[in-house]
C-alpha positions as CSV (number, residue, x, y, z in Angstrom):
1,X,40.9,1.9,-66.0
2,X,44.1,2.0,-64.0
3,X,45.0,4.3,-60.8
4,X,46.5,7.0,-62.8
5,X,43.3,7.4,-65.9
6,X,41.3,10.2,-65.4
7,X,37.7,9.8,-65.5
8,X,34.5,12.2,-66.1
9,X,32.6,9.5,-64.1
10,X,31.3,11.1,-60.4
11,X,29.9,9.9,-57.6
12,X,29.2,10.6,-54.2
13,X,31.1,9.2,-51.7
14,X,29.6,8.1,-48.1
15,X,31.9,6.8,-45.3
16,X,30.4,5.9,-41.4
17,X,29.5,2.8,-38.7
18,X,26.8,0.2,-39.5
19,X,24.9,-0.5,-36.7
20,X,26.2,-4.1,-36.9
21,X,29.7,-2.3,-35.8
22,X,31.4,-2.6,-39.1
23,X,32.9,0.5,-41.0
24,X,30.5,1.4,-44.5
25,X,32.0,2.8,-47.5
26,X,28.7,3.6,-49.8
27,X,29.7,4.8,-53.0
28,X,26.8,6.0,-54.9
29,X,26.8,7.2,-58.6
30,X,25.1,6.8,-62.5
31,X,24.2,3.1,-62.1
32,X,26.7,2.0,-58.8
33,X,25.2,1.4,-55.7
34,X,28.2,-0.4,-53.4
35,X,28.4,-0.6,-50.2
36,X,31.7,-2.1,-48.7
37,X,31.6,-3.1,-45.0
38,X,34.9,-3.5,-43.2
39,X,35.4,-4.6,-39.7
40,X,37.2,-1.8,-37.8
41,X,40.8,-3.2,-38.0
42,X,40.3,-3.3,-42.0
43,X,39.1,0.6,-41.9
44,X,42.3,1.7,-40.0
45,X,44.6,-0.2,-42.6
46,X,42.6,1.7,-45.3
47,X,42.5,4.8,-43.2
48,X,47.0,4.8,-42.9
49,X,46.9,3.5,-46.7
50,X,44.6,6.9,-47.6
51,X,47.1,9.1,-45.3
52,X,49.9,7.3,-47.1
53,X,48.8,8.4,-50.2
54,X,47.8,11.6,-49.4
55,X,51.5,12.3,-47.6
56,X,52.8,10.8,-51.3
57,X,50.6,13.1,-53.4
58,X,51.1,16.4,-51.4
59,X,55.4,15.5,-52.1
60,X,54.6,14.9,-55.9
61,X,53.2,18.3,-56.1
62,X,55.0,20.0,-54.0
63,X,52.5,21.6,-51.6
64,X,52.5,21.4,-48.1
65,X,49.0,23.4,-48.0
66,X,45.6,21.8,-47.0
67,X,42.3,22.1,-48.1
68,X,39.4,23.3,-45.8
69,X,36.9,20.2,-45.2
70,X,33.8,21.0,-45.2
């Protein structure tokens, strides 16, 4: 499975400090259980990599609007 397959798989996606003062990624779904822990540095390269691709999606589609978060 590459970056562009589509999948039916879901899971639910958990994202928020360790009390060890890392960053937790929990990803949680039919038979996963992973937790990633990155030190804070990490999290803000993934963080500008996510708003990277989020910048490069919104331009492939063409839309400039944003979703509510919830």
């Amino acid at each position: 499975m590459g970056i562009n397959s589509e999948s039916d798989i879901t899971a639910n996606l958990q994202i928020g400090p360790t009390d060890q003062g890392m960053v937790r990624i929990y990803v949680q779904g039919d038979g996963v259980d992973l937790p990633m822990d990155f030190d804070p540095e990490e999290a803000t390269e993934i963080a500008e990599e996510l708003l990277a691709a989020a910048e490069a999606a919104r331009g492939m589609s063409g839309g400039t609007s944003k979703k509510p978060r919830r």
